[in-house]
MARROTI-56923 format. One record per residue (C-alpha): z, y, x; residue in three letters; residue number from 0. Coordinates in steps of 0.5 Angstrom, whole numbers, padded with zeros to 4 digits, m for minus. Layout:
BEGIN
      pz      py      px    aa     i
       Z       Y       X   ALA   NUM
...
END
This chain:
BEGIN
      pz      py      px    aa     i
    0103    0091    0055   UNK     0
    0099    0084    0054   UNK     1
    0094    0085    0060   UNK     2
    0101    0085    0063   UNK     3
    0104    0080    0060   UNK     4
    0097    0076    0062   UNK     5
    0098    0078    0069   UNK     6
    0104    0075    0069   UNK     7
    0103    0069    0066   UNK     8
    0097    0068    0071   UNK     9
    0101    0069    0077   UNK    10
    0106    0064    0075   UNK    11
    0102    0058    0072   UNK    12
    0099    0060    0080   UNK    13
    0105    0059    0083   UNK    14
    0106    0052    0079   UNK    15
    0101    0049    0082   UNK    16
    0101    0051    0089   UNK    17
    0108    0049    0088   UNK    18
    0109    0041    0089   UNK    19
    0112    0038    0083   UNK    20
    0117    0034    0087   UNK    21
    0121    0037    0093   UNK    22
    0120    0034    0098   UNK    23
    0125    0030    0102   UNK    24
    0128    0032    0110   UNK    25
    0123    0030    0114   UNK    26
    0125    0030    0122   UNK    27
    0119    0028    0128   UNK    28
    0122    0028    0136   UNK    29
    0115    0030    0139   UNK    30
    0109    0034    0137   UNK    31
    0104    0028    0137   UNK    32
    0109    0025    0131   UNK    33
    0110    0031    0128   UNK    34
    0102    0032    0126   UNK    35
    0101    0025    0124   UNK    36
    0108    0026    0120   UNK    37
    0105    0034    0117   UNK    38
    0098    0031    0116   UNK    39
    0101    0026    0111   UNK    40
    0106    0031    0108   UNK    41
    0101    0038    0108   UNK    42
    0101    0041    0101   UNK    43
    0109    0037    0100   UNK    44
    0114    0041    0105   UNK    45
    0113    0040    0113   UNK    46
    0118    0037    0117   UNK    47
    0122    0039    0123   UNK    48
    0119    0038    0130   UNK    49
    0124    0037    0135   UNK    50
    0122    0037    0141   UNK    51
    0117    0042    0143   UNK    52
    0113    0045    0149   UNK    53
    0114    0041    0155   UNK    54
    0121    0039    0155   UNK    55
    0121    0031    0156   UNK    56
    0123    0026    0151   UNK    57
    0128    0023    0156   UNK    58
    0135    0027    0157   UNK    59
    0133    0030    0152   UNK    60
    0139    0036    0150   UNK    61
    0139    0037    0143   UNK    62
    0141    0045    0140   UNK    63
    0146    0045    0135   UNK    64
    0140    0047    0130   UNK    65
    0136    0040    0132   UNK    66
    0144    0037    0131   UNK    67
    0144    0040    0124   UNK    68
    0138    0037    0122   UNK    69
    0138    0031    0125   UNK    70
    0145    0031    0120   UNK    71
    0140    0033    0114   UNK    72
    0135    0029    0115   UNK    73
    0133    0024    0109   UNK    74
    0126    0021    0114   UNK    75
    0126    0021    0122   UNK    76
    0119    0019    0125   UNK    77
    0120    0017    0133   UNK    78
    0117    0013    0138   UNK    79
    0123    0008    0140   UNK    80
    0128    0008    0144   UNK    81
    0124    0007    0151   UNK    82
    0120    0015    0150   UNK    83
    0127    0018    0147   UNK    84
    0132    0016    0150   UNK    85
    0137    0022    0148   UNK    86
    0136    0019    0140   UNK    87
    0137    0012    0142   UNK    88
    0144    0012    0139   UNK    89
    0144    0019    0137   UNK    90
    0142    0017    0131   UNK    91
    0147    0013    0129   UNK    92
    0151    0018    0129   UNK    93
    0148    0024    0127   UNK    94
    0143    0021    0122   UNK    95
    0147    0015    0120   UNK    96
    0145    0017    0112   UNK    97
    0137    0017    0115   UNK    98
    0131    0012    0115   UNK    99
    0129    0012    0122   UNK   100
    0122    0011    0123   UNK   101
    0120    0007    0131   UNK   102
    0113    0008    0130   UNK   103
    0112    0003    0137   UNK   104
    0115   m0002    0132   UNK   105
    0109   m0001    0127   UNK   106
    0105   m0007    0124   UNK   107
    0098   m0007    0127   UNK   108
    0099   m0002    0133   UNK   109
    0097   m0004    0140   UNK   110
    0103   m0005    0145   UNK   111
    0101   m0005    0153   UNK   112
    0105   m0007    0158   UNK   113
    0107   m0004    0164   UNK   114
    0102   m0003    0170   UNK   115
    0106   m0004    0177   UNK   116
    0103   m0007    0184   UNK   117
    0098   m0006    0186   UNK   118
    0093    0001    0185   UNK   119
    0099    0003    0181   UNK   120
    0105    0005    0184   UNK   121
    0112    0004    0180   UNK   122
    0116    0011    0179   UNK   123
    0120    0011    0186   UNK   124
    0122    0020    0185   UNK   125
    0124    0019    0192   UNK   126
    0116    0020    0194   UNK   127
    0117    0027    0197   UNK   128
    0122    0025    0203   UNK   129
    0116    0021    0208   UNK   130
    0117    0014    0205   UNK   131
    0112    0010    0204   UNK   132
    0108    0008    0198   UNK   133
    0111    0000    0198   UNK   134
    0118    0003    0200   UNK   135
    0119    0006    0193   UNK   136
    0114    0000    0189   UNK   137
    0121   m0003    0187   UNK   138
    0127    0002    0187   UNK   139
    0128    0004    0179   UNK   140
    0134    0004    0180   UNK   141
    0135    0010    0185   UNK   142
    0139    0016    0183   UNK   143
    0133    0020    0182   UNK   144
    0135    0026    0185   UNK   145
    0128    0031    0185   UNK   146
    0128    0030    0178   UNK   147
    0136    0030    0175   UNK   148
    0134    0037    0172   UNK   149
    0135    0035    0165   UNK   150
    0142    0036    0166   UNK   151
    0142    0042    0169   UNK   152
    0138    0046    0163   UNK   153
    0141    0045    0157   UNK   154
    0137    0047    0151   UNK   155
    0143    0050    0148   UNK   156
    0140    0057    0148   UNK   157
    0134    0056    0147   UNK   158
    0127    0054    0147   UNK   159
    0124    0055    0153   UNK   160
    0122    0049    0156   UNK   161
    0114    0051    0159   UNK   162
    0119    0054    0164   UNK   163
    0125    0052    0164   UNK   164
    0123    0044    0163   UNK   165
    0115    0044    0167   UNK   166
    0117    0039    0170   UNK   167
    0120    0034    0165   UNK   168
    0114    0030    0163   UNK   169
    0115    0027    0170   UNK   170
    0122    0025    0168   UNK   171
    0121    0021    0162   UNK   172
    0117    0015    0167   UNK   173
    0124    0012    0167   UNK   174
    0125    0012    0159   UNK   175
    0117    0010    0158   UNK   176
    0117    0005    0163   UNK   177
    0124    0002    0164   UNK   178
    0125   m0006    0164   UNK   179
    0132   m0005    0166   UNK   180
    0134   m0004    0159   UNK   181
    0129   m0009    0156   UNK   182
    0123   m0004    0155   UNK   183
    0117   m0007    0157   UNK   184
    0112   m0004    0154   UNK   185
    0108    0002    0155   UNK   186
    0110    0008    0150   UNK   187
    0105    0013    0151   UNK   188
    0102    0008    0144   UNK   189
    0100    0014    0141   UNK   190
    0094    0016    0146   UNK   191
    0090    0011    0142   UNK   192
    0087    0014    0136   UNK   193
    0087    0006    0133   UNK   194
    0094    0006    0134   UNK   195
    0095    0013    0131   UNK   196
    0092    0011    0125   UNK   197
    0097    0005    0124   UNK   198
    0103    0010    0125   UNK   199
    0100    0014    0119   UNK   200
    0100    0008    0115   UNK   201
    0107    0007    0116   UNK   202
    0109    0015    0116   UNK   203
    0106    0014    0108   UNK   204
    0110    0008    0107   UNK   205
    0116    0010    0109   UNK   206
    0116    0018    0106   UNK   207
    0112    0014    0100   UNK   208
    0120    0010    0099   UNK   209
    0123    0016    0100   UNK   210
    0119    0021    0096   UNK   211
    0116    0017    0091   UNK   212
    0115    0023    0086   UNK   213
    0110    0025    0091   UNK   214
    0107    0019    0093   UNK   215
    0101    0020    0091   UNK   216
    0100    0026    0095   UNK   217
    0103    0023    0101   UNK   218
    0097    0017    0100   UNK   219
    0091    0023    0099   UNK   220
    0093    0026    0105   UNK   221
    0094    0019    0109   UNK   222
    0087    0017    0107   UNK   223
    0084    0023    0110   UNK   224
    0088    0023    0115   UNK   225
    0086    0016    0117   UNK   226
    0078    0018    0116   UNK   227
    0079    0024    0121   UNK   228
    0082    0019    0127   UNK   229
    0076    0014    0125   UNK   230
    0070    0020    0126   UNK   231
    0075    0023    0132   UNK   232
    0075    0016    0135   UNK   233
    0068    0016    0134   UNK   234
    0066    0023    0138   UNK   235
    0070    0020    0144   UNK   236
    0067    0014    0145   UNK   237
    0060    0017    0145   UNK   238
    0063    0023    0149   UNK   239
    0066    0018    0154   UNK   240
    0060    0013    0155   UNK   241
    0057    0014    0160   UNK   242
    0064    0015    0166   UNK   243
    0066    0007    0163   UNK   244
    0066    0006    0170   UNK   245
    0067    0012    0175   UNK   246
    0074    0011    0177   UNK   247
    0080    0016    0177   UNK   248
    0087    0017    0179   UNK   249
    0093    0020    0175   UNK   250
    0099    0022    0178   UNK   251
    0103    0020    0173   UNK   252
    0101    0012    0169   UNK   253
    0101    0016    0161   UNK   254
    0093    0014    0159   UNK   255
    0093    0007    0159   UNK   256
    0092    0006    0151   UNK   257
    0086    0013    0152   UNK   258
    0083    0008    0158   UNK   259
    0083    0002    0154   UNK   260
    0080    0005    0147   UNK   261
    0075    0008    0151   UNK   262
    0073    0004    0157   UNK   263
    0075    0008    0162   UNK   264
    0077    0006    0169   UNK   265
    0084    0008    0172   UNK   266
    0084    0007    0180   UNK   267
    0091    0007    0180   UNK   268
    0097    0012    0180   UNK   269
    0100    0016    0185   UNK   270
    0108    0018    0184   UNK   271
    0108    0025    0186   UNK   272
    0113    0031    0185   UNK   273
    0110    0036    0180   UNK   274
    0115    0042    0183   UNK   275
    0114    0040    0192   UNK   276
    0109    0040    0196   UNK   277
    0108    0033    0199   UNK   278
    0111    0032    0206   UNK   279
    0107    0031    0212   UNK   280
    0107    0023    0212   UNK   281
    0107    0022    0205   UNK   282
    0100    0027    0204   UNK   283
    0097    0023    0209   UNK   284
    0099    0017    0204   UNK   285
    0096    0020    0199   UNK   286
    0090    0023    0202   UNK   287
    0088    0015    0205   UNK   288
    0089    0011    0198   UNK   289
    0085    0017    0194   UNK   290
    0080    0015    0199   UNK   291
    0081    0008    0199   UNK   292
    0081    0008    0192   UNK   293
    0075    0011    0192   UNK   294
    0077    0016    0185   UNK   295
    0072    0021    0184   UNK   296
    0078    0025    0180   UNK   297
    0084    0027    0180   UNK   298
    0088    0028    0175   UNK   299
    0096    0032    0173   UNK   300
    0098    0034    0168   UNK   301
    0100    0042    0166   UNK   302
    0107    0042    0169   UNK   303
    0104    0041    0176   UNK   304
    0102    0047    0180   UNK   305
    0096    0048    0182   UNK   306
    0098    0048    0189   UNK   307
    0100    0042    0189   UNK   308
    0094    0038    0186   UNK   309
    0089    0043    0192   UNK   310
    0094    0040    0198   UNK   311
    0093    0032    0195   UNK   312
    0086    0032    0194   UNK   313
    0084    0037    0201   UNK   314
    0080    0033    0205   UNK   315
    0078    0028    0200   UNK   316
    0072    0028    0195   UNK   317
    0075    0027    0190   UNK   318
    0076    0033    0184   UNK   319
    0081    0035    0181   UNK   320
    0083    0036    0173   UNK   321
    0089    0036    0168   UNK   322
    0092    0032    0163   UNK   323
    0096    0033    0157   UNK   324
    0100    0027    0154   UNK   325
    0104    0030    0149   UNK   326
    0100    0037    0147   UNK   327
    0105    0042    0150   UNK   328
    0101    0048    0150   UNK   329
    0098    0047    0143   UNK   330
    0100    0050    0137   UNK   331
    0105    0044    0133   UNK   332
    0102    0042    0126   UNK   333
    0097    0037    0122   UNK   334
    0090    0039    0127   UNK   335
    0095    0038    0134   UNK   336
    0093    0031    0135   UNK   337
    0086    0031    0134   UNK   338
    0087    0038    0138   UNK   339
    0090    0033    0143   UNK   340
    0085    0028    0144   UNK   341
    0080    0032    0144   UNK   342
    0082    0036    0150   UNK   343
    0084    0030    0154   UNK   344
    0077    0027    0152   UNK   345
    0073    0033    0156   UNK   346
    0078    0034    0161   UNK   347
    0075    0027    0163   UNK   348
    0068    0029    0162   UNK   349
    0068    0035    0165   UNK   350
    0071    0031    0171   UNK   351
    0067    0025    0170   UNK   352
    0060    0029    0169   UNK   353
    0062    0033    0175   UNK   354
    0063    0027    0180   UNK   355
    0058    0023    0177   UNK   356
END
């Protein structure tokens, strides 16, 4: 009997230290690369809930009952701002109004970068696959979008299923990313920059630190590591991506100029292109010419585009092809998904870089 009273009283002085010694607050983050700067500052406290997964866009977003809930439960929300999610923009008032929300693209000491248009970068026309030119869509933000009005046609409602259902989504958001009808002139795609992702992780500890102060202590831990892990990352990046600073490169939807200015790389230019159609006859032509013109050694899409349509662009051309994830949609949620992130994209440019160099 006292071995047994032993075991139990060790099984249990165990448990207490695996437990925090706080309950940790309601923690809500909107997309993946926010939920793993928020879950590295909370590891060992509790984990918060992830809002939008797989490719689903942040734009036109149609939130499930259970993302309602907690939403209506919520004590923290980490997003970027209402020029990414436009779906929470309001929302929040409404379904959070007891909430701290956090808009990281506020944060004290993060870079902000404007909008690149004209010129190499075409504006985000998605009229591009009915045959008009590349200078007839560079002013028409304001048409009605129709090859890419498909956030309201699947609602998320039953289920999560969004590399299916929403593989095109991440295209739709340029109009939320990129939007200056609504006085967002900045670019959001902010946390591709380790720099600014390590402003945000103070923030995130401050933020959970004033509503948790029980736990502050841990949160501070967990953001120092953080911080120290983004500083090393930044570091192999830039020794990994030295060497390409000046082979240029063309994207098909303008989500990396935070990556490109951290790490000197050269964007050629972007060109608007429907991730699900296969370009017309007189827009593939345009596009081929000014792959040419441009003289980008890579192309790069992103994982909703089907590979048809990346081969279709580049015929004829000598440019390769490659594929960029901005927001992390086919990796796993969790503390180790932004450097995962960050580290993929920085050998999708390397491999395509190196080959073409």
């Amino acid at each position: 009997m006292p071995t047994r009273r032993f075991a139990a009283s060790l099984a249990l002085s165990t448990a207490l230290v695996a437990t925090p010694a706080f309950a940790a607050p309601d923690v809500v983050a909107s997309i993946k690369p926010v939920h793993s700067l928020v879950s590295a500052v909370m590891d060992g406290v509790g984990e918060p809930d992830l809002l939008i997964e797989g490719a689903a866009s942040p734009h036109g977003y149609n939130l499930r009952p259970s993302e309602a809930a907690a939403l209506q439960d919520a004590d923290l929300v980490f997003w970027i701002g209402p020029a990414l999610e436009t779906f929470l923009d309001g929302t929040l008032d409404t379904l959070s109004a007891g909430a701290t929300h956090v808009a990281l693209m506020e944060t004290d000491g993060a870079t902000l970068l404007e909008v690149r248009e004209g010129g190499a970068f075409e504006a985000h026309d998605h009229d591009h696959d009915h045959g008009h030119g590349a200078d007839d869509h560079a002013h028409d933000e304001d048409h009605d979008h129709d090859d890419h009005a498909h956030d309201d046609d699947h609602a998320h409602d039953d289920d999560h299923a969004h590399d299916d259902d929403h593989a095109h989504d991440d295209h739709d958001h340029d109009h939320a990313e990129h939007s200056h009808d609504d006085g967002h002139v900045h670019d959001a795609h902010l946390w591709l920059d380790p720099q600014n992702a390590t402003a945000f992780v103070t923030a995130i500890e401050a933020a959970l630190s004033q509503a948790d102060p029980e736990n502050a202590a841990a949160y501070a831990e967990n953001a120092s590591a953080t911080i120290e892990r983004l500083n090393a990352l930044e570091a192999d990046v830039a020794a990994r991506l030295a060497p390409h600073a000046q082979t240029g490169f063309i994207v098909f939807h303008d989500a990396y100029q935070y990556f490109e200015n951290r790490f000197d790389l050269s964007a050629a230019g972007a060109i608007t292109v429907n991730p699900e159609v296969s370009p017309g006859p007189e827009r593939l032509r345009e596009i081929q010419e000014r792959i040419g013109e441009l003289g980008a050694a890579c192309v790069f899409a992103e994982p909703q585009f089907e590979p048809r349509v990346i081969d279709v662009v580049t015929e004829g051309t000598e440019a390769r092809s490659g594929v960029l994830d901005p927001l992390g949609a086919t990796l796993t949620p969790g503390p180790d998904l932004y450097f995962e992130l960050i580290g993929e994209m920085a050998s999708a440019f390397e491999t395509c870089l190196s080959e073409s160099g």
